[in-house]
N, C-alpha and C positions, 0 to 999 in steps of 0.2 A: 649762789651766795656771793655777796660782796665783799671787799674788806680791803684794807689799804696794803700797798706794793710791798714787797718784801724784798730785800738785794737777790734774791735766787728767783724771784721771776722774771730778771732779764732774761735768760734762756728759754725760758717757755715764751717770753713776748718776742722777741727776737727772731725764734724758730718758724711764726707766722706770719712777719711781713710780707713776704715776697709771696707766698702764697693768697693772702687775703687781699692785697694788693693787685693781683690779676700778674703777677711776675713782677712789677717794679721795684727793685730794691732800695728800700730806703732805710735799714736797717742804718745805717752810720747816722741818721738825724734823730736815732732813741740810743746815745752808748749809755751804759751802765752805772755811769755816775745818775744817771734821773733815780736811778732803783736804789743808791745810796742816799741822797740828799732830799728827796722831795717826797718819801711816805708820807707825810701827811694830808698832801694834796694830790695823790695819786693811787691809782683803784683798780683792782682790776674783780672781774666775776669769774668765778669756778665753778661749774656745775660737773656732777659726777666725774671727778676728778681735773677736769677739761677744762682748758681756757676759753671762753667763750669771748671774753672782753677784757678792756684794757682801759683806762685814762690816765695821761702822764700832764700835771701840770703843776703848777709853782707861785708861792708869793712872789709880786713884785719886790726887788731889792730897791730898786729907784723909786717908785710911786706907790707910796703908802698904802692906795686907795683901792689898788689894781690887783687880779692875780689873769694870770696865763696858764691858757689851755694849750699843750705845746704837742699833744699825739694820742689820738683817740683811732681806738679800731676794735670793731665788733667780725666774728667769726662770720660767712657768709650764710649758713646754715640757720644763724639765730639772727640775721637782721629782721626788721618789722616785727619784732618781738619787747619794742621798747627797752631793751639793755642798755641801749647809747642813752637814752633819758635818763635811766636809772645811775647810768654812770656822771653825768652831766648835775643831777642834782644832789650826790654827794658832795662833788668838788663846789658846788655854791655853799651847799652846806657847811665846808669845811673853810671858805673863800670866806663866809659873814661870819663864822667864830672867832677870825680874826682880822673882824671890823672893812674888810675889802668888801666895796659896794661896787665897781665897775668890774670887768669880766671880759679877757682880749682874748683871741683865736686870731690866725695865718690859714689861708690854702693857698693853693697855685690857683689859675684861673681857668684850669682844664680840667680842674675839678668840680665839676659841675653838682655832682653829689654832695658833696661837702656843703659848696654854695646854698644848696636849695636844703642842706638839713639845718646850717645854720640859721639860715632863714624864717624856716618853720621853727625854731626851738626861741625865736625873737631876738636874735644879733640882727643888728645895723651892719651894712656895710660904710663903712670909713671913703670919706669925698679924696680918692686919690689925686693923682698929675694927668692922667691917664685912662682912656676907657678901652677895653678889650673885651671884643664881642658882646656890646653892650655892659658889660661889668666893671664897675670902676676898679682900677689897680694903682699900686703904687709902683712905679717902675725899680727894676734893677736891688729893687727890696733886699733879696737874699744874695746879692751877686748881678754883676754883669748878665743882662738878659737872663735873670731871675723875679719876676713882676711877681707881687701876692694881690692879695684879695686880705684886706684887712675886718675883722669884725672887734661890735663891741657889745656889748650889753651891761645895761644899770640894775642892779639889785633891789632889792628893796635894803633901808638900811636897820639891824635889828636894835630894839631899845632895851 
């Protein structure tokens, strides 16, 4: 079942980064303000009581036109089960309800998973400064020797 964030599923989203993740902790890049401010654009799926999935993303406050996918993560158990789709097509859903027709995402560039789901789901990669290991990046992006991999994707826009 799907259904948008609630403030108390930070704990449950929280307690599976580092796990889902393969050990990297990146819990401080989802704090608990996303789970106060941003239910409407953020999702996560429960099955028999269990988090399976998660999408945290947000209106642009600067660009009318934009929303941001800022932290997406499926349980290892239920990938290739299409839940990251399912979760990916709410937030457009909920992106064109309120008129946002373009559609941004961030990964590192060692994240090659990411890269190639992005890919496959029809994000564009963004013409960086910079190409690493063939992928363009934007340098120092998040920080000093912090490069991303920027995407984008156009909507359709609804009438």
């Amino acid at each position: 079942m799907i259904r948008q964030v609630k403030p108390s599923d930070f704990y449950a989203v929280s307690s599976v980064i580092q796990s889902w993740w393969g050990g990297r902790d990146l819990r401080a890049k989802l704090p608990k303000l996303f789970f106060e401010h941003f239910q409407q654009t953020s999702f996560v799926v429960v099955e028999k009581g269990e988090l399976i999935g998660f999408l945290v993303g947000f209106l642009s406050q600067s660009h009318s036109d934009e929303a941001y996918i800022h932290f997406v993560g499926v349980h290892p158990d239920h990938r290739k089960l299409k839940i990251g789709k399912i979760l990916y097509q709410a937030f457009y859903e909920a992106a064109q309800k309120e008129g946002r027709t373009t559609i941004k995402a961030v990964t590192a560039p060692v994240n090659r998973v990411s890269i190639a789901y992005h890919t496959k789901l029809g994000f564009q990669i963004e013409k960086g400064d910079k190409t690493v290991d063939g992928i363009s990046v934007f340098s120092d992006y998040d920080g000093i020797h912090e490069d991303r991999v920027l995407f984008v994707k156009k909507l359709e826009e609804k009438v």
